[in-house]
PDB file with one MODEL, atoms N, CA, C and O in Angstrom:
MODEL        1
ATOM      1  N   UNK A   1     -22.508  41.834 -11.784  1.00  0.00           N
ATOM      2  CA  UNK A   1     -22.589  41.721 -10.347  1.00  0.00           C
ATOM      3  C   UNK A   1     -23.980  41.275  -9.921  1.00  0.00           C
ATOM      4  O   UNK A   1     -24.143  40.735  -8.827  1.00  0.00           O
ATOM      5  N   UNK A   2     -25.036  41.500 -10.805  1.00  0.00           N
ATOM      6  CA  UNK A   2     -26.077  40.970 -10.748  1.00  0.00           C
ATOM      7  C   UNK A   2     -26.378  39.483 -10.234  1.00  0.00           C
ATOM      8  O   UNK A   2     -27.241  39.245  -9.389  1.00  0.00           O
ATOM      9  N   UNK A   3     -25.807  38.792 -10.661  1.00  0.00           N
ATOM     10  CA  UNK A   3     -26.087  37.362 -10.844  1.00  0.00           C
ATOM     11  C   UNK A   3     -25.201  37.105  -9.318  1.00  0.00           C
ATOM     12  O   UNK A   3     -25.490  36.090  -8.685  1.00  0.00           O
ATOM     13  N   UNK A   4     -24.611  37.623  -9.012  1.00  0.00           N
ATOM     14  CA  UNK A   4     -23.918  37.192  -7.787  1.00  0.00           C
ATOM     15  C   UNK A   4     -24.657  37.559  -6.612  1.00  0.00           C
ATOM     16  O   UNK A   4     -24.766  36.773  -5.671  1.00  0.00           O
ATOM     17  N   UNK A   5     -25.143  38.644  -6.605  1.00  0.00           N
ATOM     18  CA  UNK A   5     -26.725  38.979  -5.664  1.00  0.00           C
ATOM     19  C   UNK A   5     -27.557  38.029  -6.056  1.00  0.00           C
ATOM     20  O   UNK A   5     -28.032  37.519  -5.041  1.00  0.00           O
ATOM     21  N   UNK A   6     -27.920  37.597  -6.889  1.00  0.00           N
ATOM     22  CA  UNK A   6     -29.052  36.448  -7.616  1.00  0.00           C
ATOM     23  C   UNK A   6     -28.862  35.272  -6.273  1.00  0.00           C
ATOM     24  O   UNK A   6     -29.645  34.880  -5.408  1.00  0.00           O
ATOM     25  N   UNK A   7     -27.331  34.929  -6.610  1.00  0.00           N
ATOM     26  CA  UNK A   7     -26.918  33.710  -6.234  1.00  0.00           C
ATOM     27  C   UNK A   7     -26.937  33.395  -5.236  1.00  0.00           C
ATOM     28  O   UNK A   7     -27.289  32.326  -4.738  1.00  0.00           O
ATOM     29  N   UNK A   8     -26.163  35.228  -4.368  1.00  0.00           N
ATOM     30  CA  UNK A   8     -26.366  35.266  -2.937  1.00  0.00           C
ATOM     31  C   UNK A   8     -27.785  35.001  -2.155  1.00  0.00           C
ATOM     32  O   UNK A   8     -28.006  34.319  -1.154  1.00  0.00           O
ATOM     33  N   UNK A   9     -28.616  35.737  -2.924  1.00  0.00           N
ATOM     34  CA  UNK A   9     -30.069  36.213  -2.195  1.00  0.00           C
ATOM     35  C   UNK A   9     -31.029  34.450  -2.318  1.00  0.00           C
ATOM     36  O   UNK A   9     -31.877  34.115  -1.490  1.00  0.00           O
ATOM     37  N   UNK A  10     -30.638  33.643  -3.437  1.00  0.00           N
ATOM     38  CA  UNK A  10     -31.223  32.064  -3.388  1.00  0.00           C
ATOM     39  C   UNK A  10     -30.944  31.398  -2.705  1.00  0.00           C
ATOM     40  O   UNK A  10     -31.716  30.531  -2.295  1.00  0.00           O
ATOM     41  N   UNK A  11     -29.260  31.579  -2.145  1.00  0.00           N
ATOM     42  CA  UNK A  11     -28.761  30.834  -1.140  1.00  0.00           C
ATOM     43  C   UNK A  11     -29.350  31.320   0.326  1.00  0.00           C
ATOM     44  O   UNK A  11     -29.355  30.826   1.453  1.00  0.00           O
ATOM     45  N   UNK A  12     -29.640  32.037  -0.023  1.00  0.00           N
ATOM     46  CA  UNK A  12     -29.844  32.991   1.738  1.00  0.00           C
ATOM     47  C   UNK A  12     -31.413  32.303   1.841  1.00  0.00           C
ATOM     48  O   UNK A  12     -31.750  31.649   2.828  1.00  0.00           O
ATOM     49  N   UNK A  13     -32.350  32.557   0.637  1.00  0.00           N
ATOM     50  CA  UNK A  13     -33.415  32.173   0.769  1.00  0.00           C
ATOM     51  C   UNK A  13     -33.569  30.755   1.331  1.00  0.00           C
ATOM     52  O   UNK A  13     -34.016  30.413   2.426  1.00  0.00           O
ATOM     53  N   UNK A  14     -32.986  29.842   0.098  1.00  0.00           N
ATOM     54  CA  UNK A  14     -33.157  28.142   0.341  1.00  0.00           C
ATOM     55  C   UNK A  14     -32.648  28.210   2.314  1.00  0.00           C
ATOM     56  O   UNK A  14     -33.391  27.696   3.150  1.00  0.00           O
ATOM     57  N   UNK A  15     -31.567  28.787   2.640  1.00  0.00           N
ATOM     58  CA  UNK A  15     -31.262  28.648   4.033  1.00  0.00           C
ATOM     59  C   UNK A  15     -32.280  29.225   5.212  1.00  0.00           C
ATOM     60  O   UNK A  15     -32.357  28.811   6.368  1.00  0.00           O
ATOM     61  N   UNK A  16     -32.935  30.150   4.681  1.00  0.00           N
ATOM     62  CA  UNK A  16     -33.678  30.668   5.826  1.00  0.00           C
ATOM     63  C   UNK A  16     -35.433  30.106   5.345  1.00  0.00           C
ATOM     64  O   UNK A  16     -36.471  30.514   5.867  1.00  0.00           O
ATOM     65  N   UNK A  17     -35.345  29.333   4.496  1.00  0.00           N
ATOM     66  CA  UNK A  17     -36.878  28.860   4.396  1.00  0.00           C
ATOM     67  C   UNK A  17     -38.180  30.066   4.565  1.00  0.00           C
ATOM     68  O   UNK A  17     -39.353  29.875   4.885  1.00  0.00           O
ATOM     69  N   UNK A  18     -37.471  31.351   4.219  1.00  0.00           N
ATOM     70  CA  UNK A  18     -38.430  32.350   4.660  1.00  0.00           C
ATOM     71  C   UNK A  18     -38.912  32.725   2.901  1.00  0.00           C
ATOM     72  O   UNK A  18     -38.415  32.235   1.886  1.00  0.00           O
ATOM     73  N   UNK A  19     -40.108  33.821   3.011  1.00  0.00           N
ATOM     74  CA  UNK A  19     -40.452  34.347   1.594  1.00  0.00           C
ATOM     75  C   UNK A  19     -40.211  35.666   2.303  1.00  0.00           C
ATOM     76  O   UNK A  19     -40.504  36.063   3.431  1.00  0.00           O
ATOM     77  N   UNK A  20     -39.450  36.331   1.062  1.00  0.00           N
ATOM     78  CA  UNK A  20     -38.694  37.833   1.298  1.00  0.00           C
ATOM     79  C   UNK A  20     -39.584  38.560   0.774  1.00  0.00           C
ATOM     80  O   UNK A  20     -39.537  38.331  -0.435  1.00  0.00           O
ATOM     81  N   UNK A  21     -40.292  39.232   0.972  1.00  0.00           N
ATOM     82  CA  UNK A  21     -41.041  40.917   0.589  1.00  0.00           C
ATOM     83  C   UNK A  21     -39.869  41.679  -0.445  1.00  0.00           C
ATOM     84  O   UNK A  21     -38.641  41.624  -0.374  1.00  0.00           O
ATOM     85  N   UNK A  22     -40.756  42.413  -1.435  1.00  0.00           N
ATOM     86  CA  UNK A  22     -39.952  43.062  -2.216  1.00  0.00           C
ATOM     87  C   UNK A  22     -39.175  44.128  -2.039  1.00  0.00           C
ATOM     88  O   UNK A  22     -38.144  44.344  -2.677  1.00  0.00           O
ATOM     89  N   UNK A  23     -39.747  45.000  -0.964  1.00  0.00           N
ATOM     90  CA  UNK A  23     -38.638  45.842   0.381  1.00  0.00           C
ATOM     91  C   UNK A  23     -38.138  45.170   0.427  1.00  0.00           C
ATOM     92  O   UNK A  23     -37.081  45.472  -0.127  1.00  0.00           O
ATOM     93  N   UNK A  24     -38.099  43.836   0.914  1.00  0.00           N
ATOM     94  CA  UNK A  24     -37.100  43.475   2.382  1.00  0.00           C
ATOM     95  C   UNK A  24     -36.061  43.149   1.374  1.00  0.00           C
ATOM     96  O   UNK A  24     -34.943  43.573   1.667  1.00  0.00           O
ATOM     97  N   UNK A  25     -36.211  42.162  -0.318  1.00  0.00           N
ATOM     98  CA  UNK A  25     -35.420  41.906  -1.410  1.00  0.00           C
ATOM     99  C   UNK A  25     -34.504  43.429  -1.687  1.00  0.00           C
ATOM    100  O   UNK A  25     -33.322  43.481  -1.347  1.00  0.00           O
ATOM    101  N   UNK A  26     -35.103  44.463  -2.246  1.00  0.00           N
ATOM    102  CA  UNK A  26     -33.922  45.471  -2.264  1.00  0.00           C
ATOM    103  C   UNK A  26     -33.080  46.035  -1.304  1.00  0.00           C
ATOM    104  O   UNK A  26     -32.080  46.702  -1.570  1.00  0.00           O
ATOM    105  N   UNK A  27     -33.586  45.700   0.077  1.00  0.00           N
ATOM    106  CA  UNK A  27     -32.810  46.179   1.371  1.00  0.00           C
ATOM    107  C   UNK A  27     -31.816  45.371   1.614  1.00  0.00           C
ATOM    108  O   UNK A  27     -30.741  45.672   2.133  1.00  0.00           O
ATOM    109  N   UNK A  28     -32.325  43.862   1.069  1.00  0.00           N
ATOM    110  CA  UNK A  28     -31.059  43.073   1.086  1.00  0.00           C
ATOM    111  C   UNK A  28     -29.739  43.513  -0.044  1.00  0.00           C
ATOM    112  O   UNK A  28     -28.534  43.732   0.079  1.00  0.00           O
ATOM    113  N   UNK A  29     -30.856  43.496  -1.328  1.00  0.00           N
ATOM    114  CA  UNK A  29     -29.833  43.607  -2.211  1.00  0.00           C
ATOM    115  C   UNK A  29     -28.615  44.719  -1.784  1.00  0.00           C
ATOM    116  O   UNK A  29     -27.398  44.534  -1.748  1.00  0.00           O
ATOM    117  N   UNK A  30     -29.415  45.962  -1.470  1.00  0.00           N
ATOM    118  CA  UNK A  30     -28.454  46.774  -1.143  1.00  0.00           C
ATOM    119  C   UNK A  30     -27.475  47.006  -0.112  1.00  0.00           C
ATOM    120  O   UNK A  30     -26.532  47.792  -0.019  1.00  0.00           O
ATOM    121  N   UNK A  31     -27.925  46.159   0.598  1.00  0.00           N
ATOM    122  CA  UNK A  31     -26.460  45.556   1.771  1.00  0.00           C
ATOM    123  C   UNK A  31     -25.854  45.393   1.168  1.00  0.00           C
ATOM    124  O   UNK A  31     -24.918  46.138   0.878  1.00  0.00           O
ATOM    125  N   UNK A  32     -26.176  44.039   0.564  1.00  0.00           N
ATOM    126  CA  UNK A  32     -24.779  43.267  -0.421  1.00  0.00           C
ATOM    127  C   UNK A  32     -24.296  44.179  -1.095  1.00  0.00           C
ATOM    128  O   UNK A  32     -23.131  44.384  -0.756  1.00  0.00           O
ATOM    129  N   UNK A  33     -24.712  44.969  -2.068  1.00  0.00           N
ATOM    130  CA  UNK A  33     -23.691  45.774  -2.711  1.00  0.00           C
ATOM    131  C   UNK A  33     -22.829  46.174  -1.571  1.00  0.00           C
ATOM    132  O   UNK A  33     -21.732  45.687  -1.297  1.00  0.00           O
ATOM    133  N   UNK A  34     -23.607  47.346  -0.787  1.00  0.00           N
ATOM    134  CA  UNK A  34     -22.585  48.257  -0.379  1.00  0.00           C
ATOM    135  C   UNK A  34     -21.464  47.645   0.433  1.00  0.00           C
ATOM    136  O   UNK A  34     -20.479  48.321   0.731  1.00  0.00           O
ATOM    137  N   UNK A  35     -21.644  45.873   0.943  1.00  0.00           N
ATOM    138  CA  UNK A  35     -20.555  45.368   1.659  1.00  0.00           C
ATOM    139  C   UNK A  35     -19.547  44.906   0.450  1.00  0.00           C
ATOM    140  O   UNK A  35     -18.335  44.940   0.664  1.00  0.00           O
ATOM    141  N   UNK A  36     -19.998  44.519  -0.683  1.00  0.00           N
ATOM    142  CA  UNK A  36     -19.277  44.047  -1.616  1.00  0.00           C
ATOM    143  C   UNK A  36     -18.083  45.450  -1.960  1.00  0.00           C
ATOM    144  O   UNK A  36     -16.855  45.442  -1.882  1.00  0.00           O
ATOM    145  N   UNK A  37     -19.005  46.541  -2.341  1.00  0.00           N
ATOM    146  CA  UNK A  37     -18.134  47.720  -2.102  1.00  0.00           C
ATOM    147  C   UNK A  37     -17.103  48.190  -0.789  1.00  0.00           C
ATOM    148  O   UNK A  37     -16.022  48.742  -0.997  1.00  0.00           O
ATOM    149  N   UNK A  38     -17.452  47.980   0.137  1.00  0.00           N
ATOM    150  CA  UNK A  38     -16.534  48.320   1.323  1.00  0.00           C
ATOM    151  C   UNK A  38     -15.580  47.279   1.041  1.00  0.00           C
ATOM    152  O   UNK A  38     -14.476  47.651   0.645  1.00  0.00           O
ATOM    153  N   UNK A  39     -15.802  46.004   1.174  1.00  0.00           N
ATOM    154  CA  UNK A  39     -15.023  45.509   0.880  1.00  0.00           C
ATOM    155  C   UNK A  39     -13.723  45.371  -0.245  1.00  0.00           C
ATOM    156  O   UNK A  39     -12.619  44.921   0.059  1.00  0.00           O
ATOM    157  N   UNK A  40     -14.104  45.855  -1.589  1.00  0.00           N
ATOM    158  CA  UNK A  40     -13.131  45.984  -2.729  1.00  0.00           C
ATOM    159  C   UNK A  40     -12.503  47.294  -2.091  1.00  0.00           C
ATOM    160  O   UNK A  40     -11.345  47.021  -1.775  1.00  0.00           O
ATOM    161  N   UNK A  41     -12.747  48.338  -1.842  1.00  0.00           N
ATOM    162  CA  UNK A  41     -11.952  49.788  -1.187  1.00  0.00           C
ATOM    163  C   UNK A  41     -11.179  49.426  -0.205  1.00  0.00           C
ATOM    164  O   UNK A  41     -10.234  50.196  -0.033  1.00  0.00           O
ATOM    165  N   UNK A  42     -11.264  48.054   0.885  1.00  0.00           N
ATOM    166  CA  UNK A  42     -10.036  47.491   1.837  1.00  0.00           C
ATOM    167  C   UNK A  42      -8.990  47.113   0.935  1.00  0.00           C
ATOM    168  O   UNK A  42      -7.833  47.001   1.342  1.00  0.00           O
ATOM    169  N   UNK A  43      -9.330  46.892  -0.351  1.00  0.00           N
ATOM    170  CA  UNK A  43      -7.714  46.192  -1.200  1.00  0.00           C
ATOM    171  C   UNK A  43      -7.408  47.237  -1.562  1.00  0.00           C
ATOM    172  O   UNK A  43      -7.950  48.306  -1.844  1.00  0.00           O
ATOM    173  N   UNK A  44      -6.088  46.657  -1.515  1.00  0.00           N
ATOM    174  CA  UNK A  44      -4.957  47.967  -2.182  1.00  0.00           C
ATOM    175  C   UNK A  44      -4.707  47.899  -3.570  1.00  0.00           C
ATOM    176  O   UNK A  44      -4.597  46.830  -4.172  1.00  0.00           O
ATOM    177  N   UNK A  45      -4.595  49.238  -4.198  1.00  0.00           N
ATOM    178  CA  UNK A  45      -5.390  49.835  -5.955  1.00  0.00           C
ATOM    179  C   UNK A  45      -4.300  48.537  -6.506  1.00  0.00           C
ATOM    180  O   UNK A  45      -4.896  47.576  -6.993  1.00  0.00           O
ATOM    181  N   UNK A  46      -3.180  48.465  -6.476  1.00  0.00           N
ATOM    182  CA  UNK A  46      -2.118  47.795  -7.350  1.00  0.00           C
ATOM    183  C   UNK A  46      -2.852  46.184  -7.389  1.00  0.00           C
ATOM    184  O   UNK A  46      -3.025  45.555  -8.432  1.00  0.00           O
ATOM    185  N   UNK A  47      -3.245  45.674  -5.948  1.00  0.00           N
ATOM    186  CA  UNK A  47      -3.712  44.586  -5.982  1.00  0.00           C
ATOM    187  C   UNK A  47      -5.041  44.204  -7.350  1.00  0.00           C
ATOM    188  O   UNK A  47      -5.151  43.457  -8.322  1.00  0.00           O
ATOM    189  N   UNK A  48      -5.923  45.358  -6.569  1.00  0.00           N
ATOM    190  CA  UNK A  48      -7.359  45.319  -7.837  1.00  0.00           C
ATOM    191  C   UNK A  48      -6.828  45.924  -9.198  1.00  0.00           C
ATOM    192  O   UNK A  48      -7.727  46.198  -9.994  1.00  0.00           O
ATOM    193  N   UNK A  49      -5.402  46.210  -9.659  1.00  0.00           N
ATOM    194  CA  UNK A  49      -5.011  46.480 -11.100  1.00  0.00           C
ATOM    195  C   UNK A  49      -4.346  45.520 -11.060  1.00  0.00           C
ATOM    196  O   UNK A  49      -3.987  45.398 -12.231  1.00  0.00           O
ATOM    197  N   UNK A  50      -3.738  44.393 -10.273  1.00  0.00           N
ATOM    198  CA  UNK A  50      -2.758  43.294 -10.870  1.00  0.00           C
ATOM    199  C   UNK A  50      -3.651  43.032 -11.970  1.00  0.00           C
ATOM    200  O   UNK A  50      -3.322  43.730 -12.929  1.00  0.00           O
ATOM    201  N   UNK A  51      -5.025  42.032 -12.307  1.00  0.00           N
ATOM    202  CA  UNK A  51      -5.646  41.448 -13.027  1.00  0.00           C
ATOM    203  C   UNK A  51      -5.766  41.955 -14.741  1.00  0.00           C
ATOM    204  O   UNK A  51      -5.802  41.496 -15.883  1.00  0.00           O
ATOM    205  N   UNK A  52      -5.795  43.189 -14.002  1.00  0.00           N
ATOM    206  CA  UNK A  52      -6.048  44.248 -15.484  1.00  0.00           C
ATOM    207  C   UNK A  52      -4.952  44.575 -16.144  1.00  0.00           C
ATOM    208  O   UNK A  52      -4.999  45.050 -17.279  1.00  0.00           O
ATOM    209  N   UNK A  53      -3.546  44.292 -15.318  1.00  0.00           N
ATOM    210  CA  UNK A  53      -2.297  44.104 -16.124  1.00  0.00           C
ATOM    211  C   UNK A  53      -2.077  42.884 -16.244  1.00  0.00           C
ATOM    212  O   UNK A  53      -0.857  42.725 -16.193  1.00  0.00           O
ATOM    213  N   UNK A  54      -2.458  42.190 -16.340  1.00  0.00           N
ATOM    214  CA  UNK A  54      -1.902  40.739 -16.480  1.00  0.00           C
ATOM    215  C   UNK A  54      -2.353  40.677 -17.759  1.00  0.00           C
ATOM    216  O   UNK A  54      -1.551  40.366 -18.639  1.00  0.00           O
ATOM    217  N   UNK A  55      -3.668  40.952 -18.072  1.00  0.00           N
ATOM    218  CA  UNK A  55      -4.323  40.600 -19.131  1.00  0.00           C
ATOM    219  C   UNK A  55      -3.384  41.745 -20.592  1.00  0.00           C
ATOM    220  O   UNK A  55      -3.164  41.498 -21.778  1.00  0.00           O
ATOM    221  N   UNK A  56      -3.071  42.941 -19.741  1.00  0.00           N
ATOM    222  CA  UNK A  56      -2.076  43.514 -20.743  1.00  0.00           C
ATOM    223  C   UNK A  56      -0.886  43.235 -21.254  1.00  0.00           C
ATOM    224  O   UNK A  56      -0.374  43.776 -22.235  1.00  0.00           O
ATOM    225  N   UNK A  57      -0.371  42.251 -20.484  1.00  0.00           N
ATOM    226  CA  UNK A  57       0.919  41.899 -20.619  1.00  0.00           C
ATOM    227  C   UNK A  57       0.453  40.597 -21.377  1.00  0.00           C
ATOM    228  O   UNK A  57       1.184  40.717 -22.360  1.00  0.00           O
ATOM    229  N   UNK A  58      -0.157  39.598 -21.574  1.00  0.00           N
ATOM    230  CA  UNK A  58      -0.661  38.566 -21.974  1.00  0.00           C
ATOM    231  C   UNK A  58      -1.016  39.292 -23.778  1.00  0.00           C
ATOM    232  O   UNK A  58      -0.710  38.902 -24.905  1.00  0.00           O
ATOM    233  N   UNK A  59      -1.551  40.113 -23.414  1.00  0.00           N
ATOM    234  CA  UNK A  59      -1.156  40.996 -25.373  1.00  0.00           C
ATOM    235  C   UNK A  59      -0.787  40.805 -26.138  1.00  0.00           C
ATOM    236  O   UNK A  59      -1.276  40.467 -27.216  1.00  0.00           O
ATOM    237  N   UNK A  60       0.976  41.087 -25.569  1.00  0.00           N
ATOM    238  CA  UNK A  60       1.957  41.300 -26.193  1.00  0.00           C
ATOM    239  C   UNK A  60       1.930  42.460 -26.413  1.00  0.00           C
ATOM    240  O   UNK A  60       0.973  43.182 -26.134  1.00  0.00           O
ATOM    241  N   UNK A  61       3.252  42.926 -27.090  1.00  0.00           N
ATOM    242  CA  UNK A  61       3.948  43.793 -27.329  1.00  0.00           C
ATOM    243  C   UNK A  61       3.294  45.035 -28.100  1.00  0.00           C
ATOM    244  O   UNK A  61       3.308  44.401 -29.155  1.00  0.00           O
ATOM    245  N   UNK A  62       2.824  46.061 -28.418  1.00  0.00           N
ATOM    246  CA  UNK A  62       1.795  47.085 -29.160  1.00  0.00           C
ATOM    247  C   UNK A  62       2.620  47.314 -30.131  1.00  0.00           C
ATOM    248  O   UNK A  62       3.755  47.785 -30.074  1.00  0.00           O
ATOM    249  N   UNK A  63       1.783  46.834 -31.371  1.00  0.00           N
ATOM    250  CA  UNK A  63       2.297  47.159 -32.501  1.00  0.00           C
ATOM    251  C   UNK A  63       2.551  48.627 -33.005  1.00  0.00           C
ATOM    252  O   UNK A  63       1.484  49.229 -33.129  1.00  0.00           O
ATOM    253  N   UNK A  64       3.610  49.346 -33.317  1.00  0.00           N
ATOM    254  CA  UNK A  64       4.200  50.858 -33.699  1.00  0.00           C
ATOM    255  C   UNK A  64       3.530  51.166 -35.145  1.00  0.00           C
ATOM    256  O   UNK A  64       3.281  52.343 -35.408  1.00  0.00           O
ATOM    257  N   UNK A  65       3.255  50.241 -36.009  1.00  0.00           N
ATOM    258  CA  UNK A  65       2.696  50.641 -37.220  1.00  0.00           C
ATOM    259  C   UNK A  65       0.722  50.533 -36.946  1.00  0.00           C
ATOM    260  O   UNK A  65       0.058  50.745 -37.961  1.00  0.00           O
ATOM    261  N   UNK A  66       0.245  50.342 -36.146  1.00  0.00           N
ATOM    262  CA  UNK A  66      -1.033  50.211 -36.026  1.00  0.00           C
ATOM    263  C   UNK A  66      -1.581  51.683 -36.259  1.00  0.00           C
ATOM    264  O   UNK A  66      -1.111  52.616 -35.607  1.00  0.00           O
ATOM    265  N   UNK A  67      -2.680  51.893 -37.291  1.00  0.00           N
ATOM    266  CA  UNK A  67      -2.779  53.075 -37.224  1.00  0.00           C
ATOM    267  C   UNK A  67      -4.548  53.261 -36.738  1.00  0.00           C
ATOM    268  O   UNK A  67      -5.514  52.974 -37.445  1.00  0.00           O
ATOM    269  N   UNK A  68      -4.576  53.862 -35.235  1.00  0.00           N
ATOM    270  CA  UNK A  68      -5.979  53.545 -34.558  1.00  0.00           C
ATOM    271  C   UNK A  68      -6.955  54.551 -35.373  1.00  0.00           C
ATOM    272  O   UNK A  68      -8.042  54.330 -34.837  1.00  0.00           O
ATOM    273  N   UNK A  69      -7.171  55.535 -36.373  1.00  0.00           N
ATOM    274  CA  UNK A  69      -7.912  56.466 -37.101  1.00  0.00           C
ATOM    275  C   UNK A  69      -8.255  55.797 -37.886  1.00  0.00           C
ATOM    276  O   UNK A  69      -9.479  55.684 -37.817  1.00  0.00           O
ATOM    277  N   UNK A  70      -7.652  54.992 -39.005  1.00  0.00           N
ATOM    278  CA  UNK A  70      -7.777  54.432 -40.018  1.00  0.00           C
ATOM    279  C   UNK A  70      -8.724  52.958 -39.151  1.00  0.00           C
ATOM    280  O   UNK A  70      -9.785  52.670 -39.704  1.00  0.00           O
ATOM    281  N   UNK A  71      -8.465  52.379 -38.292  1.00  0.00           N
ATOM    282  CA  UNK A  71      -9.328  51.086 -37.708  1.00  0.00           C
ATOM    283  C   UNK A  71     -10.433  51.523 -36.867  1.00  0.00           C
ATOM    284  O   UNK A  71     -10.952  50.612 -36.222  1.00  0.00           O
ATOM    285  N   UNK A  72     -10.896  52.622 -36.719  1.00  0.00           N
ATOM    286  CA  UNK A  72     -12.113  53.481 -36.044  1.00  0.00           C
ATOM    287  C   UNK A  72     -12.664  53.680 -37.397  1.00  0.00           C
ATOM    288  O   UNK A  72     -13.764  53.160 -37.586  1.00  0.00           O
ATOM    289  N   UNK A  73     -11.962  54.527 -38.684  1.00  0.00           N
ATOM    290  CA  UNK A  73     -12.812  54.776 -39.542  1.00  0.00           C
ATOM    291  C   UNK A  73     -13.514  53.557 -40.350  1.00  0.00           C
ATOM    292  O   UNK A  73     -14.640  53.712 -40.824  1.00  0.00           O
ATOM    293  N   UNK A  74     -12.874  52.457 -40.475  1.00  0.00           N
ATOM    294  CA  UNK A  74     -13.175  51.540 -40.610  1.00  0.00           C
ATOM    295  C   UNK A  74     -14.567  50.853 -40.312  1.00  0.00           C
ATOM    296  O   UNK A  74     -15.305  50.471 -41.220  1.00  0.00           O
ATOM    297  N   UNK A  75     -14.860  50.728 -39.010  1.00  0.00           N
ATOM    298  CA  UNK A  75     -16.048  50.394 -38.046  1.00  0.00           C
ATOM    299  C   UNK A  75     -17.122  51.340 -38.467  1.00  0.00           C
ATOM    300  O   UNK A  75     -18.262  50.989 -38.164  1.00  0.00           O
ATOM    301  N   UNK A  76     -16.988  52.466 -39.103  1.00  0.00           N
ATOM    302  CA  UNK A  76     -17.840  53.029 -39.166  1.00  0.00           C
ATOM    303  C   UNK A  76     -18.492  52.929 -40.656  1.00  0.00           C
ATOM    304  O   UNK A  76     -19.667  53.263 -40.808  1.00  0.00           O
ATOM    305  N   UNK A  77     -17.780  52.504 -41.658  1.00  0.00           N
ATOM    306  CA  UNK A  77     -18.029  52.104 -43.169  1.00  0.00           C
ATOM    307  C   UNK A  77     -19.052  51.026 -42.719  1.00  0.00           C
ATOM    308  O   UNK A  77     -19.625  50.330 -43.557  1.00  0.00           O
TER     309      UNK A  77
ENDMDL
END
């Protein structure tokens, strides 16, 4: 989310031809979050989980013989 404040706060700059103080930079930054936040809490939960099921369903099917102990212990050898 970083880089999108980055992006925001260069564009805002190049437009207002001003030099921002390092207050005035985190006071901005922290607008933006917290509107970026108000804003995601107006969508409805199913909407902000479509994405995160899509990508589950795009998977496929969960394999029944996968055994997740044995592929954890693994990672750790």
């Amino acid at each position: 989310m970083d880089d999108d404040i980055e992006r925001l706060m260069s564009l805002l700059l190049a437009m207002s031809e001003e030099d921002v103080e390092a207050a005035e930079y985190r006071e901005l930054r922290a607008h933006l979050i917290s509107e970026l936040v108000r804003m995601q809490a107006e969508q409805d939960l199913l909407e902000r989980l479509r994405p995160i099921q899509d990508q589950v369903d795009r998977m496929g099917a969960r394999d029944p013989d996968f055994d997740l102990k044995s592929f954890m212990d693994a990672g750790w050898e």
